[in-house]
C-alpha positions as CSV (number, residue, x, y, z in Angstrom):
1,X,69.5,42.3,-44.4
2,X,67.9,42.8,-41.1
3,X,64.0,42.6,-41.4
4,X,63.0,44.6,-38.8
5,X,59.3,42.5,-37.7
6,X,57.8,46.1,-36.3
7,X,57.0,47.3,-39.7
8,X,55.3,43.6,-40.5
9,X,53.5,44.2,-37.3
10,X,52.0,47.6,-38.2
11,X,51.0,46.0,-41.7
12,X,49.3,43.1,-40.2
13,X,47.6,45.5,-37.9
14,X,46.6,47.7,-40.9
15,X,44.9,45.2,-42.3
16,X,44.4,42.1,-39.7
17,X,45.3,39.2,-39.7
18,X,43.5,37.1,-41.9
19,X,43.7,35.0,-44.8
20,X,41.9,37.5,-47.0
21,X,44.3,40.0,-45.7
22,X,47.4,37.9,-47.6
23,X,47.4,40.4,-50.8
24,X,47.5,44.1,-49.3
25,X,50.0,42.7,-46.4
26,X,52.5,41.1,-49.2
27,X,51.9,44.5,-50.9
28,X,52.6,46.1,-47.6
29,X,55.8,44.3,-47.3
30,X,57.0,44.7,-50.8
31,X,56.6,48.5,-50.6
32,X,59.1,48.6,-47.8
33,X,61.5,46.0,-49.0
34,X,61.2,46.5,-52.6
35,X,60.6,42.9,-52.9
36,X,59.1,39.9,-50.5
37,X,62.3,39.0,-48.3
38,X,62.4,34.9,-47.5
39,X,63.0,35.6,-43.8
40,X,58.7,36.8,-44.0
41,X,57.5,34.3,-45.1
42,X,57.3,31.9,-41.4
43,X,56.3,35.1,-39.7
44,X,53.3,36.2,-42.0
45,X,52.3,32.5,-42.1
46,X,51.7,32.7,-38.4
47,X,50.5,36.3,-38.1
48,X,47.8,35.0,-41.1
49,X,47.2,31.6,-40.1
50,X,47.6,30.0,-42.9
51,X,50.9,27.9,-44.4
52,X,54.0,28.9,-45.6
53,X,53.3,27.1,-48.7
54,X,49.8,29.0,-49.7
55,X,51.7,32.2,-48.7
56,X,54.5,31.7,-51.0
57,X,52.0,30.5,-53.6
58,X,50.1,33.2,-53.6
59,X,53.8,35.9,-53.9
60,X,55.0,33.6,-57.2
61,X,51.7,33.1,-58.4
62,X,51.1,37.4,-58.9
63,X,53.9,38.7,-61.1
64,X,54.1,41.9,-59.5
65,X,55.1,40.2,-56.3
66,X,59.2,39.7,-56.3
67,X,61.3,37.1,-54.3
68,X,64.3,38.8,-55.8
69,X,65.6,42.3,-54.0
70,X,64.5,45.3,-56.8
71,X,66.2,48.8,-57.1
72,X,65.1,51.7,-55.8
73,X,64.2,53.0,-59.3
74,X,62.2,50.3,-61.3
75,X,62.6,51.5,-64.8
76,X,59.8,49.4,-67.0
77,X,60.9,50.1,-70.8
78,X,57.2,49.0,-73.0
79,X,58.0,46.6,-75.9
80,X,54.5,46.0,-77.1
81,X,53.9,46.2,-80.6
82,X,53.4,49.4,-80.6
83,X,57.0,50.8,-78.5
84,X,58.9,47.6,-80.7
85,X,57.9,49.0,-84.1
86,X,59.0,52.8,-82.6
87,X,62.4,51.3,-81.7
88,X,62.3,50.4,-78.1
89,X,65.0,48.2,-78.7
90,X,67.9,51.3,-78.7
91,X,66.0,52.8,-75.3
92,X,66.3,49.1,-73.6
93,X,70.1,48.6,-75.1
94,X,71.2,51.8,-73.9
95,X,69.2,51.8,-70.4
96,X,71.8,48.4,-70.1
97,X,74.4,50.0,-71.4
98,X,74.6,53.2,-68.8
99,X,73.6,51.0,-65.9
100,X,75.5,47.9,-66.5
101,X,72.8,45.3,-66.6
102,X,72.1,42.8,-68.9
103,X,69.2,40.2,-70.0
104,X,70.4,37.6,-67.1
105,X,71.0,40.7,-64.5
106,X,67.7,43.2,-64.1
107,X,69.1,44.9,-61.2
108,X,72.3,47.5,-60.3
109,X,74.3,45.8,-57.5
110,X,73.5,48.9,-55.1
111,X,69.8,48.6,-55.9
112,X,69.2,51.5,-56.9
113,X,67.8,50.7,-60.5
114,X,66.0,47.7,-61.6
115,X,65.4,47.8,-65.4
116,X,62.3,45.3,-67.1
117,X,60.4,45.2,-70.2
118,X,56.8,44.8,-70.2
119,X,54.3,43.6,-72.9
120,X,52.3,47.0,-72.3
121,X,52.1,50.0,-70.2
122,X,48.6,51.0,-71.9
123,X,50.3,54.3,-73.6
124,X,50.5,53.2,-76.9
125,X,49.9,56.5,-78.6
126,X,53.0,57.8,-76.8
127,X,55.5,55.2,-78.1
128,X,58.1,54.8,-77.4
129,X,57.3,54.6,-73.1
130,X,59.0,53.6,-70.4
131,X,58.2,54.3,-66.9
132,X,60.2,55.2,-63.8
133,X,58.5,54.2,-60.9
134,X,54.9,53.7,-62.4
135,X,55.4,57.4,-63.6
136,X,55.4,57.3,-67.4
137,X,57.8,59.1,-70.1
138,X,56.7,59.0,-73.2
139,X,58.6,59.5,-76.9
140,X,61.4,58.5,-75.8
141,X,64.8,58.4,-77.7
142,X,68.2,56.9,-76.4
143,X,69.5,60.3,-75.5
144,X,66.1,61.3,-73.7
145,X,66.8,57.7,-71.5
146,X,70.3,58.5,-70.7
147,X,69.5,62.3,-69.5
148,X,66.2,60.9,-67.4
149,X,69.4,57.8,-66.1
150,X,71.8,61.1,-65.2
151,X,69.0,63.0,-63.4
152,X,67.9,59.9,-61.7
153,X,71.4,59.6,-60.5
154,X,71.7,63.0,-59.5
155,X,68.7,62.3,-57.5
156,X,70.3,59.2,-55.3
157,X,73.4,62.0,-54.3
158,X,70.4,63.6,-51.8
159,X,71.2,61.8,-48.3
160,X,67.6,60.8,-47.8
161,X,68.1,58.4,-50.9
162,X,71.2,57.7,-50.0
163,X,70.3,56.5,-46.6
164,X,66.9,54.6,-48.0
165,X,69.0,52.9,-49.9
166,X,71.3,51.3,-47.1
167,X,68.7,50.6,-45.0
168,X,67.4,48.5,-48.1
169,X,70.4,46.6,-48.4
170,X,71.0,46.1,-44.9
């Protein structure tokens, strides 16, 4: 993938280039990338002054920070106590199933869909959740997760996601 250093640039100038700047800029950087490409890393460092080292340490250290390339969609299915006793099991198996991922692969080959669990998304009243994006859908079923899959799908046909999407992946 090409990273093209004019987006980094406006970030940086978005908010400066300091050390306390590191956060919003990896943020900044994430957003367009969907996750925090190697190739920033030396060029951040310098724009920031600081080492590559403390800037990597600070992307692994926050789990919401990724050094691994995410899909477009980033499907988080809940399996807090809550979801797990309302069967969030079936929703996460079938997610898998329709998309082709597994425990050991998180992420559709033409990034487009990333699929996670989480501990909590805070909606325990709604359980089962899973969210789309940081949009939540609550009481879900299996068949409620494969229709939102289909008209997520239907949704990458549009050429605007379509073209997102290869400029992603390079």
């Amino acid at each position: 993938m090409a990273i093209d250093y004019g987006i980094i640039d406006r970030i940086t100038a978005l908010w400066g280039c300091t050390p306390s700047a590191t956060i919003p800029i990896l943020q900044g950087v994430q957003e367009q990338y969907h996750y925090l490409p190697p190739e920033i890393f030396p060029y951040v460092a310098k724009k920031l002054d600081i080492s590559e080292a403390r800037l990597y340490g600070v992307a692994t250290f926050y789990e919401n920070f990724s050094l691994e390339p995410k899909g477009k969609f980033i499907i988080k299915v809940c399996d807090g106590t809550a979801c797990h006793v309302r069967n969030a099991g079936p929703l996460l198996e079938t997610l898998r199933k329709e998309l082709g991922l597994s425990e050991t692969k998180g992420t559709t080959g033409d990034l487009l869909f990333t699929l996670e669990t989480v501990s909590c998304l805070g909606a325990c009243a709604l359980a089962p959740v899973l969210s789309v994006n940081d949009r939540v859908h609550a009481a879900m079923t299996p068949e409620k997760a494969a229709a939102l899959l289909k008209e997520l799908k239907a949704e990458t046909e549009s050429p605007a996601v379509r073209e997102e999407a290869v400029h992603v992946t390079g």
